[in-house]
Backbone as CSV, one residue per row, in Angstrom:
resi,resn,N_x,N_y,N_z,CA_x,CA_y,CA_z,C_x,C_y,C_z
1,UNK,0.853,-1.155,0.000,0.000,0.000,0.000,0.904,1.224,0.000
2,UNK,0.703,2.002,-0.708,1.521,3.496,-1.172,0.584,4.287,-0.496
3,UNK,1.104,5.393,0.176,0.567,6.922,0.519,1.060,7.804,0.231
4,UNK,0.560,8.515,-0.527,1.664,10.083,-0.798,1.042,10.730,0.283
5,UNK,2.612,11.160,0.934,2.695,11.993,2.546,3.326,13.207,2.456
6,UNK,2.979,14.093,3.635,4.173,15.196,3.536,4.736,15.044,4.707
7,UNK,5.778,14.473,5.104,6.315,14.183,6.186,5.869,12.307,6.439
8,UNK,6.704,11.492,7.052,6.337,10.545,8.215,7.675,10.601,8.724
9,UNK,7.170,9.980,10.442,8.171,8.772,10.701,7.574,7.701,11.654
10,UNK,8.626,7.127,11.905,8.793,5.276,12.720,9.154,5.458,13.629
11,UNK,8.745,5.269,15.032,9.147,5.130,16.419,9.378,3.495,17.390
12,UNK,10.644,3.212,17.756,10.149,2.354,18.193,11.143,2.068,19.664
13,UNK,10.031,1.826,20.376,10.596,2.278,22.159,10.847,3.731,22.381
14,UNK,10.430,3.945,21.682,10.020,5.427,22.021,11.449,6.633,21.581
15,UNK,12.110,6.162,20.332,12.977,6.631,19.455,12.766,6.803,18.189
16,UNK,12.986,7.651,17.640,12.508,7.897,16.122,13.557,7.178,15.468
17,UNK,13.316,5.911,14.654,13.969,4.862,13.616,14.266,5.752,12.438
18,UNK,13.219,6.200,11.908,13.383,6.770,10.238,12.346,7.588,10.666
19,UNK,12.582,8.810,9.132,12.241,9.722,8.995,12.162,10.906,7.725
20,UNK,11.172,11.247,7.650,11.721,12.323,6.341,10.455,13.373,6.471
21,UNK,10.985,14.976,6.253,10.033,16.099,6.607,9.295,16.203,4.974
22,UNK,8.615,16.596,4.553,8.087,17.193,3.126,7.331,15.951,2.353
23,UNK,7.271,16.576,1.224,6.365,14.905,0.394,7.689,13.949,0.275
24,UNK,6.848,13.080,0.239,7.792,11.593,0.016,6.278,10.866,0.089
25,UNK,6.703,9.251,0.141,5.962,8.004,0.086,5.940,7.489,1.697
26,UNK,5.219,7.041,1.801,4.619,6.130,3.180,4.419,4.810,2.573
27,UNK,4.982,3.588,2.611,4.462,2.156,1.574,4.735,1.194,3.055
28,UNK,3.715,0.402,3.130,3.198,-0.592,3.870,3.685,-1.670,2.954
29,UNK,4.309,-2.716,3.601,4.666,-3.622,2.762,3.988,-5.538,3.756
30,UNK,3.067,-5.627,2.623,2.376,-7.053,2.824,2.900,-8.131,2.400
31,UNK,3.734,-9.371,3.035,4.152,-10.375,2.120,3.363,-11.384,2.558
32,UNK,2.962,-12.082,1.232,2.071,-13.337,1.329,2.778,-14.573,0.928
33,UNK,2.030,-15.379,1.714,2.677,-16.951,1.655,3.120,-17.613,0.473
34,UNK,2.891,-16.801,-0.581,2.579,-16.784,-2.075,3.970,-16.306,-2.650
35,UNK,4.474,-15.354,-1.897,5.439,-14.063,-2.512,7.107,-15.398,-2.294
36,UNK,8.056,-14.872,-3.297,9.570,-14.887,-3.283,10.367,-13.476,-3.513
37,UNK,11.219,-14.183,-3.513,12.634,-12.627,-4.207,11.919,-12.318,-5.415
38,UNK,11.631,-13.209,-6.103,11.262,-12.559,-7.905,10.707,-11.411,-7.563
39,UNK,10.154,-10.891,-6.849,8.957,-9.367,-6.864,9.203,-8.582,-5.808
40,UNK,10.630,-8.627,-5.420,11.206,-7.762,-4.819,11.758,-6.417,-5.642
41,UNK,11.866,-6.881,-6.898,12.704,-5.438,-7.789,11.410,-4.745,-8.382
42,UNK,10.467,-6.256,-9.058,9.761,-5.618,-9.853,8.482,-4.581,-8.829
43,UNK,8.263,-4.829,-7.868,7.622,-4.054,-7.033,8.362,-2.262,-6.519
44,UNK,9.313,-2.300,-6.201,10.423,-1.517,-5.790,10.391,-0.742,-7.031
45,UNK,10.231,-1.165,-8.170,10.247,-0.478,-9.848,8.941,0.177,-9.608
46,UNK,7.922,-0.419,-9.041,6.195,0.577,-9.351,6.409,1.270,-8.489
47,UNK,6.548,0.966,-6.852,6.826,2.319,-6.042,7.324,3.464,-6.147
48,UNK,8.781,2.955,-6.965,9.792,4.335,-7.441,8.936,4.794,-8.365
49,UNK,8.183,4.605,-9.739,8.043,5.119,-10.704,6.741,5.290,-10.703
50,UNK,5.877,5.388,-9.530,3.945,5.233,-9.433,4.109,7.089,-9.968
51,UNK,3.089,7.435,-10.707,3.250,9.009,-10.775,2.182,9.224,-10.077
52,UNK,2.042,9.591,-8.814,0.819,9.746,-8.352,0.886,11.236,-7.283
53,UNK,1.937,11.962,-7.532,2.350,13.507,-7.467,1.892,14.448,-8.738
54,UNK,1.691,16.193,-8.002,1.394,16.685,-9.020,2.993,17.608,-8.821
55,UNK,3.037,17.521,-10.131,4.253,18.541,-10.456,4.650,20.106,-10.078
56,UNK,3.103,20.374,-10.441,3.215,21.656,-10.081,3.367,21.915,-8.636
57,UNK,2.400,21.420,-8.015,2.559,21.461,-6.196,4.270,20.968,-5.587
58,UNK,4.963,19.972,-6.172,6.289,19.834,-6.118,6.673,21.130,-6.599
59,UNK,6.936,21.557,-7.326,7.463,23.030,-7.785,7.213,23.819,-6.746
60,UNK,5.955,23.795,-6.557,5.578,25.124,-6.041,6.360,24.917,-4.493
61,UNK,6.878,23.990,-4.088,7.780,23.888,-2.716,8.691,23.979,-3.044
62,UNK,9.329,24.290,-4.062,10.882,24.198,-3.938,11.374,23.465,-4.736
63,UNK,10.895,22.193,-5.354,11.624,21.106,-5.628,11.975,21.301,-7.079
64,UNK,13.020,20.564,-7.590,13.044,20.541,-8.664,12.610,19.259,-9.410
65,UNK,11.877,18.947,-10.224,11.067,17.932,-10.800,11.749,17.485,-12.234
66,UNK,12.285,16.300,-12.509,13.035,15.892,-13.608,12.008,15.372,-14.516
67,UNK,10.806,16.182,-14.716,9.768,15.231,-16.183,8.828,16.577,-16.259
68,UNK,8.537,16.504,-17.568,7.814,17.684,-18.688,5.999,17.326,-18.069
69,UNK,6.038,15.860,-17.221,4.924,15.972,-17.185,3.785,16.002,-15.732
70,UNK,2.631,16.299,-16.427,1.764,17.199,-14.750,1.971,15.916,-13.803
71,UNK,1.846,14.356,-13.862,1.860,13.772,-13.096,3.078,13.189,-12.838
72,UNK,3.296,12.938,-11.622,5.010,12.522,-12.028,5.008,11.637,-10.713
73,UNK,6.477,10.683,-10.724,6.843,9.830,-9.805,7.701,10.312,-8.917
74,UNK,7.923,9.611,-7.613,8.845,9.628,-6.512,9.951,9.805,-7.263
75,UNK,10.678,9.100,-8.466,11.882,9.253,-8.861,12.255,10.609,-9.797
76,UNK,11.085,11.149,-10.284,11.207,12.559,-10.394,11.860,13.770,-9.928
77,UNK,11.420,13.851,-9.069,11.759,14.581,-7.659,13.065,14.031,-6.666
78,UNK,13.461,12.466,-7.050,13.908,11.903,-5.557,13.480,12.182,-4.651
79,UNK,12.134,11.907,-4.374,11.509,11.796,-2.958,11.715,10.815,-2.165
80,UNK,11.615,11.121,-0.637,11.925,9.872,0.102,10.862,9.214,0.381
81,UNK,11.446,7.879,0.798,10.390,6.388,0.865,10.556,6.170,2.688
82,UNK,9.607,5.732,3.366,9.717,5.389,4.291,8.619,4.013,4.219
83,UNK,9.601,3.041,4.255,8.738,1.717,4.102,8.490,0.852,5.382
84,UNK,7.298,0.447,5.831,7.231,-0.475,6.703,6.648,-1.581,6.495
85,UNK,6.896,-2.891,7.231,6.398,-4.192,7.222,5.052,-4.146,7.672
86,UNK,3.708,-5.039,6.859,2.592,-4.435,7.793,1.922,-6.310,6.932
87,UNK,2.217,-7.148,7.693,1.730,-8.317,7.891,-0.023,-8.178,7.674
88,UNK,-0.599,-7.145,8.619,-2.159,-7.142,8.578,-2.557,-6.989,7.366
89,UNK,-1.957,-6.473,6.385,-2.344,-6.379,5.144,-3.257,-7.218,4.598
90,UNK,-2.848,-8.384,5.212,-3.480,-9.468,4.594,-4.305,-10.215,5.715
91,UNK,-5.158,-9.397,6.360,-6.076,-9.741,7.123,-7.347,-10.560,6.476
92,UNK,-7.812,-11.413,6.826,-8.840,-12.330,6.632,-10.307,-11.890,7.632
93,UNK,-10.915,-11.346,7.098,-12.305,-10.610,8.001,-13.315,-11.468,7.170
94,UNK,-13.409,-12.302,6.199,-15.027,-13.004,5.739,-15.239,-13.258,6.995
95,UNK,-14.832,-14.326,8.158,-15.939,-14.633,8.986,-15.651,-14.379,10.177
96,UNK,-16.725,-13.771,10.597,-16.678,-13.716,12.327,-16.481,-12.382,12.168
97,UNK,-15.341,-12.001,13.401,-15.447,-10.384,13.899,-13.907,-10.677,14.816
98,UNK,-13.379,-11.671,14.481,-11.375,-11.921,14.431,-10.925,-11.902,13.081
99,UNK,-9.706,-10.772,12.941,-9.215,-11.806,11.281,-8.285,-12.919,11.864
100,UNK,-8.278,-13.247,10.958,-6.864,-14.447,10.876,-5.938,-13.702,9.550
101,UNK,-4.740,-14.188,9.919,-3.548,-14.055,9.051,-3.193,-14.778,8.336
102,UNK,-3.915,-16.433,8.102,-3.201,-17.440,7.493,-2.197,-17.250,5.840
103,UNK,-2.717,-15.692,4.915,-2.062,-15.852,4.182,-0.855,-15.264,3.763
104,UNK,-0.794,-14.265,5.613,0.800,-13.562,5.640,1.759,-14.555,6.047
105,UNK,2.897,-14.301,5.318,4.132,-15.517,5.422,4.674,-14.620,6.846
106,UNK,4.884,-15.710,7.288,5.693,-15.510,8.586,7.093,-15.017,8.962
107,UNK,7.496,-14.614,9.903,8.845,-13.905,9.655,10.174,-14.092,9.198
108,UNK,10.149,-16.004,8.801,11.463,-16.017,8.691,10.913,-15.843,6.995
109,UNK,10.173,-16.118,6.263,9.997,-15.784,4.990,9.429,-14.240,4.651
110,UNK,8.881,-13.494,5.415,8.832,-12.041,5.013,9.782,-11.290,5.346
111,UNK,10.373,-11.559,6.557,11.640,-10.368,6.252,12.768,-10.077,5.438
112,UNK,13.228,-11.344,4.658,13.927,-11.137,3.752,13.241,-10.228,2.203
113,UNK,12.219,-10.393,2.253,11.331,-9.848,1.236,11.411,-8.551,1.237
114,UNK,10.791,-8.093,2.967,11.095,-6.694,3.206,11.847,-6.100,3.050
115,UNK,13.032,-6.247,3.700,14.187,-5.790,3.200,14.730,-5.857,1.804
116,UNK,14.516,-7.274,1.044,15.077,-6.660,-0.562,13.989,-5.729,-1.230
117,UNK,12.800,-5.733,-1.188,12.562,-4.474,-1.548,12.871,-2.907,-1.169
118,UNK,13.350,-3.073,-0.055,14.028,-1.842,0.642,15.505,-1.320,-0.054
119,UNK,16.054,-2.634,-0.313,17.573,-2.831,-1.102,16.995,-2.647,-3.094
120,UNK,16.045,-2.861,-3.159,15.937,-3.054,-4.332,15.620,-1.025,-4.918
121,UNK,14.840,-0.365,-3.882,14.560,0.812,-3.812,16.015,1.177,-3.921
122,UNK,16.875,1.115,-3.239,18.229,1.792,-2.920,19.167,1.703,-4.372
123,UNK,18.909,0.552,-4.234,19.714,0.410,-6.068,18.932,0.958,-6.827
124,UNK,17.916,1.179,-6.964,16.987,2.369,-8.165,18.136,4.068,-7.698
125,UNK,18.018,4.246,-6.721,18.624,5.656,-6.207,17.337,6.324,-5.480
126,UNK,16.608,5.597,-4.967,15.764,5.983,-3.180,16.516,6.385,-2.037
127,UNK,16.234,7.116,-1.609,16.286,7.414,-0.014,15.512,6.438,0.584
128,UNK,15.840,5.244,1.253,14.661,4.510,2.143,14.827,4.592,3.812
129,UNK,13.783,4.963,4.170,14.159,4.871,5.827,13.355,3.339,5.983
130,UNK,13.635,3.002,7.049,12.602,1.666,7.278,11.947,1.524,9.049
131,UNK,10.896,0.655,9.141,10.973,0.388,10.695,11.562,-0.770,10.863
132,UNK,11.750,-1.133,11.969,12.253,-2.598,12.668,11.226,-3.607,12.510
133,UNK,11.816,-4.497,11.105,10.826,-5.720,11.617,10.427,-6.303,12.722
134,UNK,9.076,-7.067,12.791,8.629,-7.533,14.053,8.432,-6.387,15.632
135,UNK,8.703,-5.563,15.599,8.544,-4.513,16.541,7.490,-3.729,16.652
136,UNK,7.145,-3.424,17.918,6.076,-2.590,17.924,6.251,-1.282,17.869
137,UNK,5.478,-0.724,16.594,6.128,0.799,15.895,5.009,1.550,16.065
138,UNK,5.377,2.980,16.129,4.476,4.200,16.079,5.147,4.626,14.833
139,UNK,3.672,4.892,14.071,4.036,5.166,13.355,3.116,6.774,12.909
140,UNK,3.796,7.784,12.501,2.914,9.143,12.337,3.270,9.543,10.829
141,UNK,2.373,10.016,10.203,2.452,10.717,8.917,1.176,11.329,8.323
142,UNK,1.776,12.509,7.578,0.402,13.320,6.696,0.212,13.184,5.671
143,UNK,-1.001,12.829,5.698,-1.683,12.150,4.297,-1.614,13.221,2.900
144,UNK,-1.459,12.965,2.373,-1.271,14.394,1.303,-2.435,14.087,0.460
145,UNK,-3.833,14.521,0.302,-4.557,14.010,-0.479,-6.200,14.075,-0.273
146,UNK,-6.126,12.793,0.599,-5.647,11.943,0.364,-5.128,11.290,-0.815
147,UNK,-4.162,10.434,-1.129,-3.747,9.264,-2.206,-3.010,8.093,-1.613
148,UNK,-3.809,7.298,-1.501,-3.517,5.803,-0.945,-3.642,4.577,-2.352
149,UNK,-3.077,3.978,-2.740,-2.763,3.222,-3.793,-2.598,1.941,-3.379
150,UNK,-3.184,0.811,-3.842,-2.874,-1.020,-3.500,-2.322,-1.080,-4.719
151,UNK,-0.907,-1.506,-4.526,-0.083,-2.007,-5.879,-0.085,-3.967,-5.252
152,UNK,0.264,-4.311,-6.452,0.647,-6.250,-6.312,1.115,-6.483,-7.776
153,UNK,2.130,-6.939,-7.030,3.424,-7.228,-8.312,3.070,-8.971,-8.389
């Protein structure tokens, strides 16, 4: 899940992990029991390149924007990414009023995921901050928009 933000960050024990002030991305990252490495780059490729910024409003802060056109991507601008692990993604609510998780992969198979898409961002030329897998995070950010996006590679 993508958010275009102006500002977030990640707290955890009561320390700020990552961080970035102005627009950038907020991306929730869901891995399913389903997922490998293969869709670690190609995912990391839609995040960097989603155009779901307006150009002009980048301008109009300051930024300088590398494309002729009104909608443009994180890699435009080099905006920063602040990515976190978010397992619930894949919450199961058909029955009852508990979800179940059965189709988030568990930690020894999602965190490697997490992280190469984090690595896979970095080799594009991202700024990525991240939170601490498995940890309990605060997490704060402003919605710019709203624009919230479900990508699946």
């Amino acid at each position: 899940m993508i958010q275009r933000v102006d500002g977030a960050s990640v707290e955890v024990e009561g320390k700020v992990i990552g961080s970035f002030e102005g627009p950038g991305l907020m991306v929730l990252v869901g891995v399913s029991v389903d997922d490998d490495e293969s869709k670690c780059a190609p995912l990391a490729d839609k995040i960097w390149r989603l155009r779901i910024f307006e150009a002009e409003a980048l301008r109009a802060r300051g930024l300088k924007v590398n494309s002729e056109s009104v909608e443009v991507a994180a890699v435009d601008a080099r905006l920063p990414i602040l990515l976190i692990s978010q397992f619930t993604l894949f919450a199961d609510t058909s029955k009852g009023r508990r979800p179940t998780w059965q189709q988030a992969a568990r930690g020894p198979q999602a965190e490697p995921l997490v992280n190469g898409v984090a690595r896979a961002l970095r080799d594009l030329g991202a700024v990525v901050e991240t939170g601490k897998f498995g940890a309990d995070m605060r997490i704060t950010q402003v919605c710019d928009g709203p624009m919230t996006v479900t990508v699946e590679v």
